[in-house]
C-alpha positions as CSV (number, residue, x, y, z in Angstrom):
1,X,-44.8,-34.8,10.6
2,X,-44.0,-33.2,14.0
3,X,-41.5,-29.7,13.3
4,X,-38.7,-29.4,15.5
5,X,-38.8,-25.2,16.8
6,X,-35.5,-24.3,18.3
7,X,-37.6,-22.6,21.0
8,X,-41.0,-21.7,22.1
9,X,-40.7,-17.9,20.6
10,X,-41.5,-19.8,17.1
11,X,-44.4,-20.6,17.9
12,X,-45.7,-17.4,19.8
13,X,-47.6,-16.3,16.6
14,X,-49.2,-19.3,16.2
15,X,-51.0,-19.6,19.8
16,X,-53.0,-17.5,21.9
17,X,-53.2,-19.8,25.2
18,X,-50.6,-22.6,26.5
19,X,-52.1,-25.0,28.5
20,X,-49.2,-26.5,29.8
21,X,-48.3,-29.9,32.0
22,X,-46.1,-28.8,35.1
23,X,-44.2,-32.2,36.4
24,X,-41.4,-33.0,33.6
25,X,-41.6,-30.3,32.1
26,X,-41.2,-27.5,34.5
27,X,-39.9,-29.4,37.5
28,X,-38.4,-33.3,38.4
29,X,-40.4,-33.1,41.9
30,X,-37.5,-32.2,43.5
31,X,-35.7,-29.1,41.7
32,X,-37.7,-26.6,39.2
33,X,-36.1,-25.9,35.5
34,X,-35.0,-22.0,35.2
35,X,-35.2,-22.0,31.6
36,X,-38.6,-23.5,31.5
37,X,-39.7,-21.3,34.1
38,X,-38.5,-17.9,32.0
39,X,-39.8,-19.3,28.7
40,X,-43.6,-19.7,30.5
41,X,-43.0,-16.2,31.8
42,X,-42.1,-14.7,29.0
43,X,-44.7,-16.1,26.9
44,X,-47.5,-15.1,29.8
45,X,-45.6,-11.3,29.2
46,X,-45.6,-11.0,25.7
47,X,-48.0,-13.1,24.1
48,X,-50.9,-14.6,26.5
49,X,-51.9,-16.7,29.6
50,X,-50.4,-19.9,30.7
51,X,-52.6,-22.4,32.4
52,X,-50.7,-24.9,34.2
53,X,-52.7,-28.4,33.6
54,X,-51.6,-30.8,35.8
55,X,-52.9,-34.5,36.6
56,X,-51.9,-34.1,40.6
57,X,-54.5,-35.6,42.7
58,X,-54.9,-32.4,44.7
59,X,-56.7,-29.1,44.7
60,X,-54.9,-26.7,42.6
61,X,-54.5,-24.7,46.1
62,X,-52.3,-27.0,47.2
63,X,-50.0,-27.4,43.7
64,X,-49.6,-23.5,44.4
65,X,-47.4,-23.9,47.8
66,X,-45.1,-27.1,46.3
67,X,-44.7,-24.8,43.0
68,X,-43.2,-22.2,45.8
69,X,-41.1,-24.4,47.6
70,X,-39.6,-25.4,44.1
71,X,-39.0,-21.7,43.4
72,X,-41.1,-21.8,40.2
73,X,-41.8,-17.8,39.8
74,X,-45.2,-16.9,40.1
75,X,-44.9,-15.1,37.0
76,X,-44.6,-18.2,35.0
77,X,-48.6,-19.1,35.1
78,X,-52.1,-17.2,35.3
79,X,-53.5,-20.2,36.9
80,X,-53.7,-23.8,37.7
81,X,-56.2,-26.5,37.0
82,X,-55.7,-30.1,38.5
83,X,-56.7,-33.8,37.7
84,X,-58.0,-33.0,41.8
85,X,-60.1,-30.1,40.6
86,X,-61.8,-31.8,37.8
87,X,-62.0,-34.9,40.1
88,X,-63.9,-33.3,42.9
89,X,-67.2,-32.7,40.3
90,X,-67.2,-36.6,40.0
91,X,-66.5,-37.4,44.2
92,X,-69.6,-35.2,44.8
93,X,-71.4,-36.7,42.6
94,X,-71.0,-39.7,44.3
95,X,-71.4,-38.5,48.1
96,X,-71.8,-39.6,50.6
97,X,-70.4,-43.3,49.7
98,X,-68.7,-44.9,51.6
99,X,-65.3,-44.3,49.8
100,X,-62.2,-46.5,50.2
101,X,-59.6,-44.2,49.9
102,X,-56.2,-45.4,48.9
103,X,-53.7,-42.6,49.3
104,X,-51.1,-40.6,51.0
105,X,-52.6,-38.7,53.8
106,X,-50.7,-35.4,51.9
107,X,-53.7,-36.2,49.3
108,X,-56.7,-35.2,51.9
109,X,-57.8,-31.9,51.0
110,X,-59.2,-33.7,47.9
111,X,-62.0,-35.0,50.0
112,X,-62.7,-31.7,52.2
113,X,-66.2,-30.0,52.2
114,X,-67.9,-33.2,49.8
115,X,-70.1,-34.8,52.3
116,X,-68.4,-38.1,52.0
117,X,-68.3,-41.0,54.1
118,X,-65.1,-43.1,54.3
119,X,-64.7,-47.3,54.7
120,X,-62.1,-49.0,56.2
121,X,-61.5,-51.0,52.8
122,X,-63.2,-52.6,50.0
123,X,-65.9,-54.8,52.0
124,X,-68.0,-52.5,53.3
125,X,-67.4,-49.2,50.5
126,X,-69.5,-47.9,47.7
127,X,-66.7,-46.9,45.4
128,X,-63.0,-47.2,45.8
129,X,-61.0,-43.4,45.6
130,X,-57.4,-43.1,44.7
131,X,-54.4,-40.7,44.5
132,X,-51.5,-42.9,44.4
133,X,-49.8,-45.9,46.2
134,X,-50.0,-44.8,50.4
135,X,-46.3,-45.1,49.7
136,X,-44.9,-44.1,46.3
137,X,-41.2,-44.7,47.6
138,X,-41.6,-48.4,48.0
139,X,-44.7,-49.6,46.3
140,X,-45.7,-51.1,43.6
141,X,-49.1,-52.1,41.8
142,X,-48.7,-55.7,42.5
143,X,-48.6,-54.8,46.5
144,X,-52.4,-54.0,46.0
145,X,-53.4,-56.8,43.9
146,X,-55.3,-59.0,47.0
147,X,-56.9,-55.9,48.3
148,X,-58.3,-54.6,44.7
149,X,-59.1,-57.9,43.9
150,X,-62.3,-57.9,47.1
151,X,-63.0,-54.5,45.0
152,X,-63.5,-55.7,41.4
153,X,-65.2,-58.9,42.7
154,X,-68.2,-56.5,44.7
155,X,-68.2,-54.5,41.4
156,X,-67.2,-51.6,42.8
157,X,-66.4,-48.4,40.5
158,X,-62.5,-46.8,41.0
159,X,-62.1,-43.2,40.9
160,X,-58.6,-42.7,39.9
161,X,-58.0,-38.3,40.6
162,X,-54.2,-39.0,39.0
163,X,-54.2,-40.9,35.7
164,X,-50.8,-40.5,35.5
165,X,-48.8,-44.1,35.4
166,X,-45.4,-42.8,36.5
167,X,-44.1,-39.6,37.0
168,X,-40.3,-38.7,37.5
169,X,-39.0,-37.7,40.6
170,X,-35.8,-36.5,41.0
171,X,-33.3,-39.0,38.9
172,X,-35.9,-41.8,39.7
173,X,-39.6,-42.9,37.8
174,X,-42.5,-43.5,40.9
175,X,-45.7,-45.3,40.4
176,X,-48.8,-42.9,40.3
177,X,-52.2,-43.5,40.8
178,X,-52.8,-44.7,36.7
179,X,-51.0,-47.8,38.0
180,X,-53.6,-49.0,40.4
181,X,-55.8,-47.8,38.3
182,X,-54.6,-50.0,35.7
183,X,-54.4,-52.9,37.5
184,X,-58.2,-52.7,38.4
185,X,-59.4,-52.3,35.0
186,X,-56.8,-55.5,34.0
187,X,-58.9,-57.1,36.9
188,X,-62.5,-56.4,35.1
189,X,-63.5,-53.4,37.4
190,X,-64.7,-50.0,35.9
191,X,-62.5,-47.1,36.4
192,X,-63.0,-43.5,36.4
193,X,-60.9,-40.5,35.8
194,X,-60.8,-36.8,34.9
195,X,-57.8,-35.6,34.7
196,X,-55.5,-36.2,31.1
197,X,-56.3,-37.6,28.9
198,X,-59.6,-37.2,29.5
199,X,-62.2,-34.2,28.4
200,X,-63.1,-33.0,31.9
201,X,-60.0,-31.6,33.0
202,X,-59.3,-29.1,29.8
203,X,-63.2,-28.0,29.6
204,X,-62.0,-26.7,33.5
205,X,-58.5,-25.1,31.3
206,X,-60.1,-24.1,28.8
207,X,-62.4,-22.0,30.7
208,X,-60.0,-20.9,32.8
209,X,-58.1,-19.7,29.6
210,X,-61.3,-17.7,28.3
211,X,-62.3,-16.3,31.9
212,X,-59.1,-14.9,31.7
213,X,-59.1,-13.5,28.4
214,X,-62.8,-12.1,28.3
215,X,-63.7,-14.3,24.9
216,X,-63.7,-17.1,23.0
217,X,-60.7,-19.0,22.1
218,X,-60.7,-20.9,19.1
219,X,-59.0,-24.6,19.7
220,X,-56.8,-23.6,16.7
221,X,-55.1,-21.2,18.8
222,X,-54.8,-23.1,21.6
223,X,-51.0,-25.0,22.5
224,X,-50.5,-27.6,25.4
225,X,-47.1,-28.9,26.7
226,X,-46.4,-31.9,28.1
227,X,-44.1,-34.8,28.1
228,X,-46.4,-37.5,28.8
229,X,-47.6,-39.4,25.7
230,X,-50.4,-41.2,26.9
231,X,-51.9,-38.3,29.1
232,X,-50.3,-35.3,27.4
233,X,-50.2,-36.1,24.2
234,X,-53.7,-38.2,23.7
235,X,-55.7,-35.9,25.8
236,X,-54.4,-33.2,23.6
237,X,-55.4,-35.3,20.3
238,X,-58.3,-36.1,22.0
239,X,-59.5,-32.5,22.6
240,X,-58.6,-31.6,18.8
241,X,-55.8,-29.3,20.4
242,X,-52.2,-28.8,18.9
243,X,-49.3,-29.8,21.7
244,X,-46.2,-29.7,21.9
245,X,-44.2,-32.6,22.9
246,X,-41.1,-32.0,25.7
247,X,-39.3,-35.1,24.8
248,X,-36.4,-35.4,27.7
249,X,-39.4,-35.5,30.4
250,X,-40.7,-38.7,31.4
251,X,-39.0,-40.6,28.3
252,X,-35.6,-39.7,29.3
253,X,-33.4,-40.1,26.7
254,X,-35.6,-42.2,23.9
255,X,-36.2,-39.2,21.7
256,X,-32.9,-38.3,21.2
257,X,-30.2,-39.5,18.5
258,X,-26.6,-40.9,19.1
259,X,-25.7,-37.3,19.1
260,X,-27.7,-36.6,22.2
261,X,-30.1,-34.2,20.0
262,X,-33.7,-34.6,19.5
263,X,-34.1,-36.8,16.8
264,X,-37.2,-36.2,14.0
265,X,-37.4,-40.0,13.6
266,X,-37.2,-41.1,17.5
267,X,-39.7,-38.5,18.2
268,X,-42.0,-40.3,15.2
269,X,-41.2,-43.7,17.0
270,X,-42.3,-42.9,20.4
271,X,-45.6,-41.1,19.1
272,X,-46.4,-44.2,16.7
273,X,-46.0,-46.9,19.8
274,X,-48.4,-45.3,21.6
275,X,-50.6,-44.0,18.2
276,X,-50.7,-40.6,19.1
277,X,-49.2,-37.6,17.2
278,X,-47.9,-34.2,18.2
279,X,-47.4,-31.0,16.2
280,X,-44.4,-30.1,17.6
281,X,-41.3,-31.6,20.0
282,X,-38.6,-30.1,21.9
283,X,-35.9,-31.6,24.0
284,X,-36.6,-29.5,27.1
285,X,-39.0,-26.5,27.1
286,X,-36.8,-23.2,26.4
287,X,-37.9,-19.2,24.6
């Protein structure tokens, strides 16, 4: 049964480390959340660090600067470890291609310093790489259904560096690159990823969380946050991690009762659909 904590001070004897999910939980993509923002400070103060774990496409370098331009506080994290970090081990593995990129041209740095080779499209490409739609504003999965299609057909493997299916931006949900990625495997073609849910991208937390602590950290005392059931929730599952579930992210308003509160049996709903379960849920993050 998932417990309902008023706030994350409840559970600051339990944990040592948060590994926590930054897009709908600590910002919308367009405006950061002040109360989440304090609460991850204040646990980083007083109890331990925070590892931001998020399933951007990019090199945690470039997550810093939009975390500044949303005026999340640098105090709020000890570090940041991206689907784009944990994505880069498997794109230089597979060097020098060709690679068919699909992508918004913000997502380049993933690709800097790997030796790889780039194709003009699925006939004459190795592997096919993506981030995301080339526009997330506008597209949708079904606007790369032909192109894909000359992809699965050659056999070619997909490297998807965002697993993530939608994310929320602003007051509106945006197709990610889990959606192509989806598509392609509906379509018979193998697909690879690294960020959440999958292993690669919390051994990279993990460590983070132990380099920074000098020792050991048993999974027991280990918490991740995240909003997302299928990536958030599962990978933490998956990784034999506890997590806490911020229910008003991604799924809007489906955890919570006719009262507007979070509601223990909603939360239960929305965790059975997707056969996943979380140790705790809160409405938003707060201390």
């Amino acid at each position: 049964m998932t417990d309902l904590p008023a706030g994350l001070s409840a559970l600051a004897s339990r944990y040592d480390v948060l590994l926590c999910d930054i897009w709908g939980v600590i910002h919308n993509g367009r405006e950061s959340w002040p109360d989440a923002c304090a609460a991850l400070a204040r646990w980083r103060a007083e109890v331990g660090p925070v590892v931001l774990i998020s399933n951007s496409p990019r090199p945690s370098r470039e997550v810093i600067e939009q975390l500044d331009s949303l005026a999340v506080p640098r105090e709020a994290w000890s570090a940041i470890v991206t689907s784009g970090d944990a994505t880069r081990v498997l794109l230089a593995e597979m060097a020098p291609g060709p690679a068919w990129t699909i992508g918004p041209e913000r997502d380049g740095p993933l690709y800097e310093g790997l030796g790889l080779e780039f194709a003009k499209g699925a006939q004459d490409a190795a592997f096919v790489s993506v981030t995301g739609p080339y526009d997330d504003e506008v597209e949708t999965p079904e606007d790369y259904r032909t192109r894909l299609k000359i992809a699965a057909d050659r056999g070619l493997p997909l490297v998807c560096a965002n697993p993530d299916i939608v994310v929320q931006r602003g007051d509106r949900l945006i197709y990610c690159g889990g959606s192509l990625a989806a598509l392609y495997a509906e379509m018979g073609g193998q697909v690879l990823m690294a960020g959440k849910p999958f292993a690669p991208i919390y051994e990279l937390s993990l460590f983070e969380a132990e380099t920074l602590l000098h020792k050991e950290v048993p999974r027991e005392r280990v918490l991740c946050i995240g909003d997302g059931v299928v990536t958030d929730i599962k990978g933490a599952e998956d990784q034999g991690l506890d997590c806490l579930f911020i229910a008003k992210g991604i799924h809007g308003q489906a955890a919570l009762g006719p009262d507007g509160k979070l509601s223990a049996e909603a939360v239960a709903k929305l965790l059975a659909a997707e056969g996943v379960k979380a140790a705790h849920a809160m409405a938003d993050l707060i201390w």
